[in-house]
Structures are given as structure tokens and as C-alpha cells.
C-alpha positions, 0 to 999 in steps of 0.5 A, spaced: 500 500 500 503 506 496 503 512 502 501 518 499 504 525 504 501 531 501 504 536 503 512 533 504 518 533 500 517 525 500 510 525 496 509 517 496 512 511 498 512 504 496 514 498 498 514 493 490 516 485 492 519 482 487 514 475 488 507 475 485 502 471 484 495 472 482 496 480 484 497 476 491 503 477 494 504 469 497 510 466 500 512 460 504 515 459 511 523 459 510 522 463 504 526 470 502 522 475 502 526 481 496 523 487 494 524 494 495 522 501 497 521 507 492 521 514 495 518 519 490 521 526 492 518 533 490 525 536 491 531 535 496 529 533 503 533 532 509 532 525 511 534 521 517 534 514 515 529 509 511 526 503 517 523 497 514 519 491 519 517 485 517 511 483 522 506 477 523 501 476 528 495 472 531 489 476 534 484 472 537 477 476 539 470 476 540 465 478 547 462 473 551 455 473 554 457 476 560 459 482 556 466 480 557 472 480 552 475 474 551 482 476 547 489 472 545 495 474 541 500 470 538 506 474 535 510 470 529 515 475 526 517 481 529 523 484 526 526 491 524 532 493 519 534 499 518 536 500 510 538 508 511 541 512 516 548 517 515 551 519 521 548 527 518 541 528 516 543 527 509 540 531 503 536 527 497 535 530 491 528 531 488 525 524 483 526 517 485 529 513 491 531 506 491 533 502 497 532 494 495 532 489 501 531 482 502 529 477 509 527 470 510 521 469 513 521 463 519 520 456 517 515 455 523 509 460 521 502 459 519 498 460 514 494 467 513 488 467 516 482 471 516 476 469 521 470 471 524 473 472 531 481 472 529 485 472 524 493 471 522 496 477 518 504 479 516 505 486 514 511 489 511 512 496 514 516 502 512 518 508 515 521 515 512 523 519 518 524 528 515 527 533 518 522 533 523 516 528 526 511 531 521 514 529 516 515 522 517 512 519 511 509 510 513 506 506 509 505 499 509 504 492 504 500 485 507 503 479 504 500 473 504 503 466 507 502 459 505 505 453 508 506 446 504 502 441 507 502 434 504 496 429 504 496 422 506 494 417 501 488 414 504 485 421 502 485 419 495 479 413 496 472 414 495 468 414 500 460 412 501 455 415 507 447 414 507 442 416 510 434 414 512 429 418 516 422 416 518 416 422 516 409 423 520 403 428 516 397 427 518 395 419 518 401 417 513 408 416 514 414 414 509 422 414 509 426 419 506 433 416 503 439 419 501 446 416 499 453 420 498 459 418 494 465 424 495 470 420 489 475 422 495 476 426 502 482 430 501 484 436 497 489 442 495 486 449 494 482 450 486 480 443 486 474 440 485 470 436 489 466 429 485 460 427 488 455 422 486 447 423 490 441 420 490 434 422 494 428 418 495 423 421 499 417 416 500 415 420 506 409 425 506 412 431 506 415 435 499 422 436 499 423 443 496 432 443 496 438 439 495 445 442 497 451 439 498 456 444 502 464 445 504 463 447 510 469 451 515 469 450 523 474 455 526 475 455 533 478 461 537 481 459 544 482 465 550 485 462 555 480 456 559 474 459 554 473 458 546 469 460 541 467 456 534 464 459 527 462 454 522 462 458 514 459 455 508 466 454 503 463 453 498 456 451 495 451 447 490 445 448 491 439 445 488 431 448 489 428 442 486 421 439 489 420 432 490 413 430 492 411 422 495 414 417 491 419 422 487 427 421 486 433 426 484 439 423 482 446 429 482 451 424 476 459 427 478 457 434 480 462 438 482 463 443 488 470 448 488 475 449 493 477 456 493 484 458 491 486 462 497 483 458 504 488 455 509 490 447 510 487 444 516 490 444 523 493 451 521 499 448 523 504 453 528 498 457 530 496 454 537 489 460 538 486 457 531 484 451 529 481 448 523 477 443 520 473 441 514 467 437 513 463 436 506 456 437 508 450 434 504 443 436 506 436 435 504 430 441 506 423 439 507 417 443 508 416 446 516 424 446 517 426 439 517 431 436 514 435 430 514 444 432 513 449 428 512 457 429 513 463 427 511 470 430 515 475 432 509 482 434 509 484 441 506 492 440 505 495 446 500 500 446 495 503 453 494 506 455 487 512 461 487 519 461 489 523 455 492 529 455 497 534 450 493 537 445 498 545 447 496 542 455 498 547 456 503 547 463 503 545 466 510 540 473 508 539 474 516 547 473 518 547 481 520 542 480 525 542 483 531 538 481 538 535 485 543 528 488 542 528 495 538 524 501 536 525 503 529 524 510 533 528 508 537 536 508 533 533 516 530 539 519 535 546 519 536 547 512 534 553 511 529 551 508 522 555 502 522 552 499 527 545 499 525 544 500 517 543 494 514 542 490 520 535 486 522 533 487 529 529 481 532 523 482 536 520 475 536 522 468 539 522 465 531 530 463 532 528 457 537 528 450 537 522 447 533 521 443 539 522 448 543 516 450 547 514 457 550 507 459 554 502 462 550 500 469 553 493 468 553 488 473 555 488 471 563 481 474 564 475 470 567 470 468 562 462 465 562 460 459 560 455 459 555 452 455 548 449 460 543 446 458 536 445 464 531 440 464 525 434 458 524 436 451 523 438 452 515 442 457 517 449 458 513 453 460 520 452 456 526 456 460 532 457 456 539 461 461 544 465 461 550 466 453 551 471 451 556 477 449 553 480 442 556 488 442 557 493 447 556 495 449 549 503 451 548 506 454 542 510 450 539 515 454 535 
């Protein structure tokens, strides 16, 4: 996201990546993020010095019945560097400026995420200091981050659910029958779920849709309090009626799984969970319904640029540890020491099998179970149920 400072010597910034895809800023953990910043100039200005900061973070949010919030925040990557500061406020000349940079990210984040109560973002941010506070130019960009996720083999089988339930109108009764074949129970982002229906209604009552659904279970967690949402993904839907005694049949319908959503578990996050099941779902009259579901398994296969095995080049190697300001180095600090140096404010150098306490909110929260929206809603909400055990960051 360019800034625009009208009124400043320094009339726009942008921070260009070298990586993308789809108009989508998108990497994977352990790759090298390359990019620049571009500081257009109306005319000379003094500067100070050009800070950039790689941060990510994982905000869980939302209010229980009680009134109270609930709230936990996990940081994934905190670091700093300063990419221009002379040991004098230094005069640029009017036009363009180019300051070219380069990190790589951890191997142990996750996936970006955004949910009804929490969400996992990575924001680049750089910070153009003038000659005065007022003249401080910020802007920022988001990217996009995608771990690798491998399915097991056993997803690759067909699989087959039926179902039956027995109908009362008036003086008559009859079964409504459905059987569901998912060709397989796993899939990577911009495949398509094949499946394979049949619907007999024998009972009463008419049927008036057919739906078949890739549905989202988020569960948010706060310290001994957790929250859940369930999204529709994606959808077929089919707004046919069947009387008594009438059948549908769906021959290899498909149902896509969109581009851009996060593999299951969402690995490295310990506030977020995720899961995936395939629901089918037949509506009657007088809000009935008979449902079925079948758990899948969302694994992601990012495309863009890999790490070669003989890469020994170390990006990070002037790293320098303690936390730090961007603000903070402005005065009396000599160049050498911090131009071209990443600062570290994260615990992303631990061991992978290290583990560290989560800082979860520590407020008391109710205990409540609440549904939103009818029985044929598209979003069932449960909030604030007690988490069982402990949850640990694993980094």
C-alpha cells in the first residue's frame, strides 16, 4: 500500500516485492522475502534514515455473554532493519529513491488467516523519518503466507455415507433416503470436489432443496474459554421439489475449493484451529431436514519461489538481538552499527521443539452455548466453551 504525504518533500512511498502471484503477494515459511522501497521526492529533503519491519501476528477476539472480552495474541515475526541512516541528516535530491532489501521469513509460521473472531496477518512496514516528526512519511504492504502441507494417501479413496429418516403428516408416514459418494476426502486449494447423490423421499412431506456444502469450523481459544464459527466454503445448491414417491439423482457434480483458504490444523498457530467437513443436506417443508457429513482434509500446495537445498547463503547473518524501536536508533547512534542490520523482536530463532507459554488473555470468562440464525442457517456460532488442557506454542 503506496503512502501518499501531501504536503512533504517525500510525496509517496512504496514498498514493490519482487514475488507475485495472482496480484497476491504469497510466500512460504523459510522463504526470502526481496523487494524494495521507492521514495518519490518533490525536491531535496533532509532525511534521517529509511526503517523497514517485517511483522506477523495472531489476534484472537470476540465478547462473551457476560459482556466480557475474551482476547489472545500470538506474535510470529517481529523484526526491524534499518536500510538508511548517515551519521548527518543527509540531503536527497528531488525524483526517485531506491533502497532494495531482502529477509527470510521463519520456517515455523502459519498460514494467513482471516476469521470471524481472529485472524493471522504479516505486514511489511516502512518508515521515512524528515527533518522533523511531521514529516515522517509510513506506509505499509500485507503479504500473504502459505505453508506446504502434504496429504496422506488414504485421502485419495472414495468414500460412501447414507442416510434414512422416518416422516409423520397427518395419518401417513414414509422414509426419506439419501446416499453420498465424495470420489475422495482430501484436497489442495482450486480443486474440485466429485460427488455422486441420490434422494428418495417416500415420506409425506415435499422436499423443496438439495445442497451439498464445504463447510469451515474455526475455533478461537482465550485462555480456559473458546469460541467456534462454522462458514459455508463453498456451495451447490439445488431448489428442486420432490413430492411422495419422487427421486433426484446429482451424476459427478462438482463443488470448488477456493484458491486462497488455509490447510487444516493451521499448523504453528496454537489460538486457531481448523477443520473441514463436506456437508450434504436435504430441506423439507416446516424446517426439517435430514444432513449428512463427511470430515475432509484441506492440505495446500503453494506455487512461487523455492529455497534450493545447496542455498547456503545466510540473508539474516547481520542480525542483531535485543528488542528495538525503529524510533528508537533516530539519535546519536553511529551508522555502522545499525544500517543494514535486522533487529529481532520475536522468539522465531528457537528450537522447533522448543516450547514457550502462550500469553493468553488471563481474564475470567462465562460459560455459555449460543446458536445464531434458524436451523438452515449458513453460520452456526457456539461461544465461550471451556477449553480442556493447556495449549503451548510450539515454535
Amino acid at each position: 500500500m503506496a503512502a501518499l504525504n501531501r504536503g512533504s518533500m517525500v510525496e509517496r512511498v512504496d514498498i514493490q516485492l519482487e514475488h507475485d502471484i495472482d496480484e497476491q503477494y504469497q510466500y512460504q515459511p523459510g522463504e526470502i522475502i526481496r523487494g524494495q522501497i521507492v521514495a518519490h521526492l518533490v525536491r531535496s529533503t533532509f532525511v534521517q534514515s529509511i526503517h523497514l519491519s517485517v511483522t506477523g501476528e495472531g489476534v484472537c477476539t470476540w465478547e462473551d455473554e457476560y459482556g466480557e472480552t475474551q482476547q489472545s495474541v500470538e506474535n510470529y515475526v517481529n523484526a526491524s532493519q534499518v536500510l538508511f541512516k548517515p551519521q548527518q541528516v543527509q540531503r536527497l535530491d528531488s525524483g526517485l529513491h531506491k533502497f532494495p532489501f531482502e529477509y527470510r521469513l521463519p520456517e515455523n509460521i502459519p498460514s494467513s488467516f482471516i476469521g470471524k473472531y481472529g485472524s493471522i496477518t504479516y505486514i511489511l512496514k516502512a518508515v521515512i523519518q524528515g527533518e522533523r516528526p511531521s514529516e515522517n512519511t509510513i506506509a505499509t504492504e500485507p503479504f500473504l503466507v502459505a505453508r506446504k502441507s502434504v496429504l496422506p494417501d488414504e485421502v485419495n479413496e472414495g468414500q460412501d455415507i447414507q442416510s434414512a429418516k422416518t416422516y409423520f403428516s397427518m395419518c401417513s408416514w414414509g422414509k426419506l433416503k439419501m446416499k453420498v459418494n465424495l470420489n475422495k476426502t482430501g484436497f489442495v486449494p482450486g480443486e474440485d470436489i466429485c460427488l455422486t447423490a441420490d434422494v428418495q423421499n417416500h415420506s409425506p412431506l415435499r422436499v423443496t432443496a438439495i445442497q451439498g456444502a464445504l463447510m469451515m469450523n474455526s475455533t478461537y481459544h482465550s485462555k480456559k474459554n473458546m469460541a467456534t464459527f462454522k462458514q459455508i466454503v463453498n456451495k451447490r445448491r439445488d431448489d428442486y421439489e420432490l413430492d411422495e414417491g419422487d427421486s433426484r439423482r446429482w451424476q459427478n457434480v462438482r463443488i470448488g475449493v477456493p484458491p486462497y483458504i488455509p490447510e487444516s490444523f493451521l499448523s504453528c498457530c496454537d489460538i486457531i484451529d481448523l477443520s473441514y467437513v463436506f456437508q450434504f443436506r436435504v430441506e423439507l417443508v416446516g424446517g426439517k431436514e435430514l444432513k449428512v457429513e463427511i470430515p475432509v482434509l484441506i492440505g495446500s500446495n503453494p506455487k512461487g519461489l523455492e529455497i534450493p537445498a545447496d542455498y547456503m547463503d545466510d540473508v539474516n547473518m547481520n542480525w542483531t538481538s535485543g528488542p528495538q524501536s525503529l524510533l528508537s536508533q533516530q539519535n546519536g547512534n553511529d551508522s555502522r552499527n545499525t544500517e543494514n542490520k535486522w533487529v529481532i523482536e520475536s522468539p522465531e530463532f528457537r528450537k522447533d521443539d522448543t516450547l514457550v507459554a502462550n500469553p493468553l488473555y488471563q481474564g475470567e470468562g462465562g460459560l455459555s452455548e449460543n446458536k445464531v440464525g434458524g436451523r438452515f442457517n449458513d453460520f452456526d456460532d457456539i461461544r465461550s466453551r471451556p477449553k480442556q488442557g493447556g495449549h503451548d506454542t510450539k515454535l
